[in-house]
C-alpha positions as CSV (number, residue, x, y, z in Angstrom):
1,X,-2.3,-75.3,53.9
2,X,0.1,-77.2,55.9
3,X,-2.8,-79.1,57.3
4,X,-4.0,-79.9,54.2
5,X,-0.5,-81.3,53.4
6,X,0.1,-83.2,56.4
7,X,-3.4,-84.6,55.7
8,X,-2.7,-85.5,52.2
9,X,0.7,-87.4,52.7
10,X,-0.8,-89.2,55.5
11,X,-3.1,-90.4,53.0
12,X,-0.9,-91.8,50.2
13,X,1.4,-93.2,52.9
14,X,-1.8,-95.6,53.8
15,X,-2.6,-96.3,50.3
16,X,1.0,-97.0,49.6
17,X,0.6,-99.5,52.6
18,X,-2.2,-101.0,51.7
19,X,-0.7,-101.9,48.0
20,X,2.9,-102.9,50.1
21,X,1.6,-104.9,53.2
22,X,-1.2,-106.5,51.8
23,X,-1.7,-106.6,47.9
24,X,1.9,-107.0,46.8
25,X,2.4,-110.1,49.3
26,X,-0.8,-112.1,48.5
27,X,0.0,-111.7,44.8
28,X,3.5,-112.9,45.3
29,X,2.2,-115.8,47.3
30,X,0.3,-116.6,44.0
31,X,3.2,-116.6,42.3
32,X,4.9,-119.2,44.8
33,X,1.8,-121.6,44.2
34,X,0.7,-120.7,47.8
35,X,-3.0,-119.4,47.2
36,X,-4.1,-117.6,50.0
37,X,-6.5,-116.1,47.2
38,X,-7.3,-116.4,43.8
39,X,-6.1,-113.4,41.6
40,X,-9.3,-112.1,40.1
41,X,-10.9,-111.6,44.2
42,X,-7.4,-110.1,45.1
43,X,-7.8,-107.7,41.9
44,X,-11.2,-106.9,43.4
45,X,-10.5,-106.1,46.8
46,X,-7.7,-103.5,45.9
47,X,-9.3,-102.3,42.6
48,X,-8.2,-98.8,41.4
49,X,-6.4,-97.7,44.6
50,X,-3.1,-97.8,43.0
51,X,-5.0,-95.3,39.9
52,X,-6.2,-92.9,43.0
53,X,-2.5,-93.1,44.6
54,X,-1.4,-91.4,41.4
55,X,-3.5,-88.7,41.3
56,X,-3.1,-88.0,45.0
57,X,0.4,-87.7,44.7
58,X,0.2,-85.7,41.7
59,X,-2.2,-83.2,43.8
60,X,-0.1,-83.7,46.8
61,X,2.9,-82.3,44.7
62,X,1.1,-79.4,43.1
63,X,-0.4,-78.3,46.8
64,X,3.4,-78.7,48.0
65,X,4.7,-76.8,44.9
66,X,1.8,-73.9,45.8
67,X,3.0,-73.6,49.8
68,X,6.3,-73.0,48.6
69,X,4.7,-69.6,47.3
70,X,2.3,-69.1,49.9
71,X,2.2,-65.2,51.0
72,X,-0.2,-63.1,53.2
73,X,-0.9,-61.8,49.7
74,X,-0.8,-64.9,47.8
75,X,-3.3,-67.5,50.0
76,X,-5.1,-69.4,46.8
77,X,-5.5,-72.8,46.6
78,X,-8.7,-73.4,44.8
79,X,-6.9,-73.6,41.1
80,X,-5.2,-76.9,42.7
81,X,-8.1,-78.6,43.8
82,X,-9.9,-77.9,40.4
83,X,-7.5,-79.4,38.6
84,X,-7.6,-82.1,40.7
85,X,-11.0,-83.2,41.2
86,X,-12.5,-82.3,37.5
87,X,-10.4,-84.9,36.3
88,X,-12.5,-87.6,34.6
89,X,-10.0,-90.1,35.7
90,X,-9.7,-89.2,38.7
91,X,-13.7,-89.2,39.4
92,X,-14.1,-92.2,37.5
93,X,-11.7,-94.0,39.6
94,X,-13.7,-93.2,42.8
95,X,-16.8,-93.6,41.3
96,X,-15.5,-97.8,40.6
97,X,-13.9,-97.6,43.8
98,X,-16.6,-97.1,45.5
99,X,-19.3,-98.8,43.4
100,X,-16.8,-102.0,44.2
101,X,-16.5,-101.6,48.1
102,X,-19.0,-103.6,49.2
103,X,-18.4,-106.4,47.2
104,X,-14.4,-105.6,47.8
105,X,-15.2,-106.3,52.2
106,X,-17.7,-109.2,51.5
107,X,-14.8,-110.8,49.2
108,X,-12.6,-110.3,52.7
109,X,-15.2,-110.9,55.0
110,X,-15.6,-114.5,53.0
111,X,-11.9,-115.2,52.8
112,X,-11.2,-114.3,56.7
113,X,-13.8,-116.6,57.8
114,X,-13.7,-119.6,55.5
115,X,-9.7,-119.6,54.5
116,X,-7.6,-119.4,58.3
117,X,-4.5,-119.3,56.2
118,X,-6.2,-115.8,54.7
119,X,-7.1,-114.6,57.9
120,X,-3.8,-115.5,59.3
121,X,-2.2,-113.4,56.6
122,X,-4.5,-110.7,57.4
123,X,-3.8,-111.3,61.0
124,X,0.3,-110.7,60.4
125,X,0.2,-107.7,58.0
126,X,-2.4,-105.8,60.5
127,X,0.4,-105.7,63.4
128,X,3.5,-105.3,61.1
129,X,1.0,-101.7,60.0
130,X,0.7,-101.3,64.0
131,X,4.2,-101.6,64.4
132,X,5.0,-99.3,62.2
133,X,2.7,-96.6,63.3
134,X,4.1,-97.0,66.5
135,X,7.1,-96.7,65.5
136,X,6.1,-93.0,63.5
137,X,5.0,-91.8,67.1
């Protein structure tokens, strides 16, 4: 179970990251009429993660909740991950999430190569995410 939890906070700790070190700054620079990228590709490219943050923190908390419990006689987990993962929302979120992804990198992909101050800006926030992994070592 630990693994599981270890696993799972890892997890929302990157899609925090990605929502803090990358989405939050290019839709600020929006707002400071610097347009690195318009807001409708930048709505693409980080569409529904915030939605799938949720419920992973939500599951995160009821799988932390359940180890507090945990027993040689009391090992059951299963209840959790069905309450999880027969959420419409939850599926449904994926299901776009994924159904977007290709179009999501190609909108990246397009930016990087045609827009250096994107690909600068990508350039930054990918060692400031090193850094800090380095420094969680």
């Amino acid at each position: 179970l630990q693994q599981i939890l270890d696993h799972e906070y890892r997890y929302i700790i990157a899609l925090k990251d990605i929502m803090k070190v990358y989405a939050a700054p290019l839709q600020q620079t929006n707002s400071n009429s610097k347009v690195l990228l318009e807001p409708d590709k930048i709505q693409e490219i980080f569409y529904r993660i915030p939605e799938i943050a949720v419920h992973h923190e939500f599951f995160y908390e009821q799988l932390r909740r359940r180890s507090m419990t945990w027993s040689p006689t009391s090992q059951l987990i299963g209840d959790v991950l069905i309450q999880l993962f027969h959420k419409p929302a939850l599926s449904g979120a994926y299901t776009s999430y994924m159904d977007n992804f290709t179009n999501a990198l190609d909108i990246v992909r397009e930016a990087r190569s045609s827009r250096p101050s994107f690909s600068k800006f990508l350039d930054v926030r990918d060692r400031e995410i090193e850094r800090e992994r380095e420094r969680e070592r």
